[in-house]
Structure formats: C-alpha cells, structure tokens
C-alpha positions in Angstrom: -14.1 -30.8 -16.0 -14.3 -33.9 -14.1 -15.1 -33.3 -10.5 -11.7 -35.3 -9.3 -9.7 -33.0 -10.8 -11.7 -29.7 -10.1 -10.8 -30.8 -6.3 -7.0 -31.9 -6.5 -6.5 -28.9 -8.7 -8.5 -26.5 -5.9 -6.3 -28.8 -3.0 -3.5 -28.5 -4.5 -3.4 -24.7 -4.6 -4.4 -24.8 -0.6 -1.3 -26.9 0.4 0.8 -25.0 -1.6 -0.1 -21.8 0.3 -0.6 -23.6 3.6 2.9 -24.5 3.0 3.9 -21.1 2.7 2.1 -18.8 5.4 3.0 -22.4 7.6 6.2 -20.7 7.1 5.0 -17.2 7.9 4.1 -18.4 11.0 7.0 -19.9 12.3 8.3 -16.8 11.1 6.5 -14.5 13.4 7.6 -15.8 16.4 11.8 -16.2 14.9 11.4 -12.4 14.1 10.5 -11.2 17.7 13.0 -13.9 19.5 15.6 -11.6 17.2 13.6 -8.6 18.2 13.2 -9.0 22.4 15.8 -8.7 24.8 17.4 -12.2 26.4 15.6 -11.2 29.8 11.3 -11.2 27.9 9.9 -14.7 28.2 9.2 -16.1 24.8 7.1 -19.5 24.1 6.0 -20.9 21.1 3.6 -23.1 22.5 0.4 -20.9 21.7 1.2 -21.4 18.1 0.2 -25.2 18.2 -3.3 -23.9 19.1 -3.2 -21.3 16.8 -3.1 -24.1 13.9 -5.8 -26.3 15.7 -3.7 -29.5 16.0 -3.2 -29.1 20.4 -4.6 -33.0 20.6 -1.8 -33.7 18.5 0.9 -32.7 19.8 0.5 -33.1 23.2 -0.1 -36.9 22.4 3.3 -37.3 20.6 5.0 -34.3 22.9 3.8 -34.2 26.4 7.0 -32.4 27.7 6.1 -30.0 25.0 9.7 -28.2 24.6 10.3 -25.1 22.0 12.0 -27.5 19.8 9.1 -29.8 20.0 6.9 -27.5 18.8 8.9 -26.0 16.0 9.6 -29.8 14.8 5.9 -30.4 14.8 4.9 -27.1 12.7 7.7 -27.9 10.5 8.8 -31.4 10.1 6.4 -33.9 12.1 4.6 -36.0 9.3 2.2 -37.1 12.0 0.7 -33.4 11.8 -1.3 -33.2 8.8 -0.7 -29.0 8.9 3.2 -29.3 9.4 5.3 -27.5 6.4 6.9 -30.6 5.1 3.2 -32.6 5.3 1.5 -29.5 3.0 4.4 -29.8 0.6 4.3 -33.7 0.3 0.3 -33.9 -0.2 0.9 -31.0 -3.0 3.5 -33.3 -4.8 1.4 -36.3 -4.3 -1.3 -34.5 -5.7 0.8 -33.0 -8.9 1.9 -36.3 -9.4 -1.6 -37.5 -10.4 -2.4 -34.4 -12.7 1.2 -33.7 -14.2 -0.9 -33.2 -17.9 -3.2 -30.1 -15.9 -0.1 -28.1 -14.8 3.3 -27.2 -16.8 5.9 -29.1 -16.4 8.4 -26.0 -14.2 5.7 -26.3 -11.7 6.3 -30.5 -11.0 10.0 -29.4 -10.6 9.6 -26.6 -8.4 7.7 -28.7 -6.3 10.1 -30.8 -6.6 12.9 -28.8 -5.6 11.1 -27.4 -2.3 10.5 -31.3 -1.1 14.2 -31.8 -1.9 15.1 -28.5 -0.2 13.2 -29.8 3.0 14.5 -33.0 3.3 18.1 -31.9 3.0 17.8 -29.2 5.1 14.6 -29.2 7.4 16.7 -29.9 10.7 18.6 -26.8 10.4 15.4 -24.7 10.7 15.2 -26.0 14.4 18.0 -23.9 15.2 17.9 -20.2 15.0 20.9 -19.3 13.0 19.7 -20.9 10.2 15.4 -20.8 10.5 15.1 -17.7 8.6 17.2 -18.7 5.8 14.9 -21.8 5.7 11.7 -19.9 5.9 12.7 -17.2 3.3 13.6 -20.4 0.9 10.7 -22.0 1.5 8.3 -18.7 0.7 10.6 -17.6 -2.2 10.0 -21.3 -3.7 6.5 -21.6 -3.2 6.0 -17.5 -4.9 7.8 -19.3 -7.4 5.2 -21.4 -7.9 2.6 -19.3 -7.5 4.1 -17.3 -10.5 4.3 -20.3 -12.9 0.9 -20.8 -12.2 -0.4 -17.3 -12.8 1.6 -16.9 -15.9 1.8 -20.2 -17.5 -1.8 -21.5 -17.2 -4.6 -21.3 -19.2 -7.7 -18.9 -18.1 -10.2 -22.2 -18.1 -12.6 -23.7 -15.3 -9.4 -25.6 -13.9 -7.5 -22.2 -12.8 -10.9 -20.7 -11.3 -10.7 -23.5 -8.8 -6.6 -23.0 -8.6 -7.5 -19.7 -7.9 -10.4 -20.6 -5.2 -7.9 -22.6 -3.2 -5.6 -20.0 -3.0 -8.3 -17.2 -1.7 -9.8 -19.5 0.8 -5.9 -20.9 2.1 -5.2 -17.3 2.3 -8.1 -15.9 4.5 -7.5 -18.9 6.8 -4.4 -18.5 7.1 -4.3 -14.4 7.6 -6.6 -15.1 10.5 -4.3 -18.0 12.3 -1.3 -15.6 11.6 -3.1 -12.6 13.4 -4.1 -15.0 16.2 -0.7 -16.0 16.9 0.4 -12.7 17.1 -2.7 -12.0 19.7 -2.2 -15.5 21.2 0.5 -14.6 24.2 3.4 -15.2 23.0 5.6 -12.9 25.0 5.4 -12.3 28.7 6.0 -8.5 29.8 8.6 -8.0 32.8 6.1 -5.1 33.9 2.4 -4.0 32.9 4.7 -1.3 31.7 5.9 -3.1 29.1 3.0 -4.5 27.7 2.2 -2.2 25.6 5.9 -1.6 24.1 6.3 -5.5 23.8 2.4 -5.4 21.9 3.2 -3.0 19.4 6.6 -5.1 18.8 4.1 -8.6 18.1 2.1 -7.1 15.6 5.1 -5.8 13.7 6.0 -9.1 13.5 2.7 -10.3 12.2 2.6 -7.7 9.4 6.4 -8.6 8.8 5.7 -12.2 8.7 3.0 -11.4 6.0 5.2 -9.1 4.0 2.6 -6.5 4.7 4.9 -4.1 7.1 5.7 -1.8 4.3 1.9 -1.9 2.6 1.4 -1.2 6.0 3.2 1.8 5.9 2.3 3.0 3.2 -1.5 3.2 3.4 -1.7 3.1 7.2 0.8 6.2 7.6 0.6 5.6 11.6 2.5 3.9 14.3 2.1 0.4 14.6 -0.9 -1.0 16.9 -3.4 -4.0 16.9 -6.1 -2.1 16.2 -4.7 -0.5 12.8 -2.7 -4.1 12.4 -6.3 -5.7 12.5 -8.1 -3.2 10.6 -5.3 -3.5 7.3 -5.2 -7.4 8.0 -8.4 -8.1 7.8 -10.4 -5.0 5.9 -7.9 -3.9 3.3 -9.8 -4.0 0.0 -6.4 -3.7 -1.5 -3.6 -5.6 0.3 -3.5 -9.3 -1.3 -3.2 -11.6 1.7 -5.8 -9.3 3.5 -8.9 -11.6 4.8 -11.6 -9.0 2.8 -8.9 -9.4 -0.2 -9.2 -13.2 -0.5 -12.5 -13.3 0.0 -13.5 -10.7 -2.6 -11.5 -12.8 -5.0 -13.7 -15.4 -4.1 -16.9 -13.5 -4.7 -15.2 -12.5 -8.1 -14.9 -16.0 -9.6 -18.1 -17.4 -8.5 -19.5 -15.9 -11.7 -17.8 -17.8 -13.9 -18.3 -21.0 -11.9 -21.6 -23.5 -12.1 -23.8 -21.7 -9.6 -24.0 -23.1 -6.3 -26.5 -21.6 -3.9 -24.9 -23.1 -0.6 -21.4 -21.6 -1.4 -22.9 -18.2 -2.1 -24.7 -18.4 1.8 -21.1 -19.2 3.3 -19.5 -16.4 1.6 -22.1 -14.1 2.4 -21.9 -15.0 6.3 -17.9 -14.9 6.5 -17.8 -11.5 4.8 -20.5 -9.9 6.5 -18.5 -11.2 9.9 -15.4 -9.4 8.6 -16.6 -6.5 6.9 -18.8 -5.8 10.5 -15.9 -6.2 12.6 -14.2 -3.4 14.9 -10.7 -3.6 15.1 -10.3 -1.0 17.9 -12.5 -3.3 19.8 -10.8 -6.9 19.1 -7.8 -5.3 19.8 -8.5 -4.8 23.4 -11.0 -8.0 23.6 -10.5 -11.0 22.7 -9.4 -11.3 19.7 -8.8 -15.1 19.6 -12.3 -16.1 19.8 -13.1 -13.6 16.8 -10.5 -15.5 14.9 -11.8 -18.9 16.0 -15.2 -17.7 14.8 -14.0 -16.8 11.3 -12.0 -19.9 10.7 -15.5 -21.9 11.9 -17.3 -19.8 8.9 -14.7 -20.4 6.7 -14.7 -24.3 7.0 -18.4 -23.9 6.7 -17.2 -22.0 3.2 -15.3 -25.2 2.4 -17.6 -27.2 3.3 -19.8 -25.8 0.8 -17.7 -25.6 -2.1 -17.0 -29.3 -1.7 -20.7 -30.2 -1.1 -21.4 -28.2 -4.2 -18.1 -28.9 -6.7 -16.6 -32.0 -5.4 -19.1 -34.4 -3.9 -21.3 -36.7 -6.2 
C-alpha cells in the first residue's frame, strides 16, 4: 500500500473519532449543568485546556464567555480540534480515497457535515446540545459500523484500525482530565466531595461507560475506581489499556517498526504502573498531560516509521 494512503486512511479514522469523543466532551460538562443545582458555579473554560488549543482561543476570545468556548470546541474552523473542523478534514480526506472505503461511508460522512451546518448553532444553547451531541455520536458509530463490517481485513484497515486505538486513548485521557480539571466550584468544602463524585459520573456517562461501570466496578462512584476502569480496564473498549492493547495486537501484522514498538512500550508501562487511588487525590492533570506527551511520541513514531519517506 502506498504510504499516502496508509496515512489518510489511519487520519481519517482519527478525525472521525476525534469528532466523536469532541462531542463526549462537550457532553460532560452539558450532563452536570443538568445535574447541579442553579446556586454551584459551573465554567467550561478548563475544557479549552483540556484539548491543548488555550493560545487559540484566547487570541480570537479574550472575554472568553461560556458560549465562546462552546462555539470554539464545536463550531470555530480556526480551531483545528473543533467538532465541525474533525468532520470537514475526514470528508476532505474521503474525498481523495472514495475507491478505499464503501460508498455508505462517503454519505454518512456526508450527512454528519450536512447535519452540522444546518444545525451546529442550536448546540450553543442547552435545550437543544444534547440532542446535537447524541446525533453527532450516533452518526459517527454509524460510521464506525460500516467500516467494521463492510471492509476488507487487508493492510489498509490495520491502519483504520491504528487510528482509531490511538484517537481513542488520547481522547479517554482529555475526557478524564476535564472531569478532574475544576469544573464546578463547591459552595462548601462539604460539598466537594458530593459535587466530585457527581463529575466523574459524568465522565463515565459521557463515555457511555456508566453502566460497564456498574457492572464490573459493583461500587459507588469515585475518581479513584472512575480512573482505575478508565484507564486499566483490559475489557471496556474506550478504556486507555483497551486501545492500546489493540494497538500492540495489530503491530504483528504490520511491517515491523522498531521506534513504534519503544513508544508503545513506554505509554503502556506509564498506564499499566499507574495508582488510581493516588491520582485521584493528586494531581491528576499532570498524569494526563504526561500520557498525552507519550502518546504523540507514539504518533510520532508510527508516522516516522509508516508515513514519512
């Protein structure tokens, strides 16, 4: 497979998902506005470092309102990360290999671009963001489907398949973060703990992980057990340890490349060595920087090693 398409196929898959868990995100902080009392202080702000795009946004936004910052996750095209921007640079790119992929998955790529521009502006509001959000993720599953059911097992789905794993762990780790990141201010120190165990609900809700959650967890809901399912579960799909095991499953049957088989090793080892009962009353932010750091360097490597040259 020529190396072009090897990296708009693998790029392609990582919008896709960044497009959905971009979503997710958004999502966490609509489910505990609907969740928290009218008196709790709620911002969205921390989100915009959460997705590493702060320089950004402040240059477009310096008054830096709520709706500001939901517009710019969203709908800003000048952030390269915003919902609307993933879905446009995974049309672009389906428009260039339209022969790779079947022909369902151009139109429902289609349809979400469509979808957005009709109806993006509504999501700024909150009567009508999770209906936009749920739309969104339904039509990029929908996608995901196609592509797991209607594609050939060949080189070119490995490296669908390696976008999606790496998308994923990123993604898990920003999600966590935001819930860590401050979004709600406590009336009372008494609170904080009520209002904590309320944030991470969200996260696993905004994941679709609440009742997986549940189900293997069988405890109350804290950060500690939240961060220990998010990011250790050997069985939960959008699990960090989950993606990157996929990872380490398909480099097998990929050209060997000793630099990407070094990254992995390091991002894993970081996760799998991790003590959730500890980030959970640390600082769990600069753990989740320090992941996302490892897994560019994973990136890095795979496009050093599949892509470049």
């Amino acid at each position: 497979m020529l190396s072009r398409v090897a990296s708009q196929l693998y790029w392609f898959s990582r919008y896709l998902r960044r497009a959905e868990n971009t979503a997710r995100l958004v999502g966490v902080g609509s489910l505990l506005q609907l969740d928290l009392p009218r008196s709790v202080r709620f911002g969205w702000r921390p989100m915009i470092a959460t997705v590493g795009v702060e320089a950004q946004f402040l240059a477009s936004h310096p008054a830096a309102t709520d709706e500001d910052v939901l517009d710019f996750l969203l709908l800003d095209p000048r952030n390269p990360s915003s919902l609307r921007a993933s879905v446009d640079q995974a049309r672009e790119i389906l428009r260039g290999i339209r022969d790779a992929l079947p022909q369902e998955v151009w139109e429902a790529v289609n349809d979400l671009h469509l979808y957005i521009n009709g109806n993006g502006e509504r999501a700024l509001g909150r009567r009508y963001r999770l209906e936009f959000i749920g739309r969104i993720t339904d039509g990029c599953l929908k996608v995901s489907g196609l592509l797991s059911a209607n594609v050939n097992r060949d080189i070119g789905f490995s490296f669908l398949r390696l976008g999606t794993a790496l998308e994923q762990a990123d993604m898990t780790t920003r999600i966590i973060d935001a819930g860590a990141s401050g979004l709600v201010t406590p009336r009372s120190e008494d609170d904080r703990e009520a209002y904590s165990s309320m944030q991470w609900m969200s996260v696993l809700r905004a994941l679709a992980a609440y009742q997986m959650y549940r189900r293997n967890v069988r405890q109350r809901v804290s950060g500690a057990h939240a961060l220990r399912f998010l990011l250790q579960s050997g069985d939960f799909p959008r699990s960090v340890q989950f993606s990157l095991s996929r990872i380490q499953q398909m480099l097998p049957t990929m050209p060997p490349r000793v630099g990407v088989d070094r990254a992995l090793l390091r991002v894993a080892g970081l996760i799998r060595q991790a003590d959730p009962a500890v980030l959970a009353t640390g600082d769990t932010a600069a753990f989740m920087d320090k992941a996302q750091v490892l897994l560019g360097g994973l990136h890095e490597a795979i496009a050093q090693g599949y892509f470049d040259g």
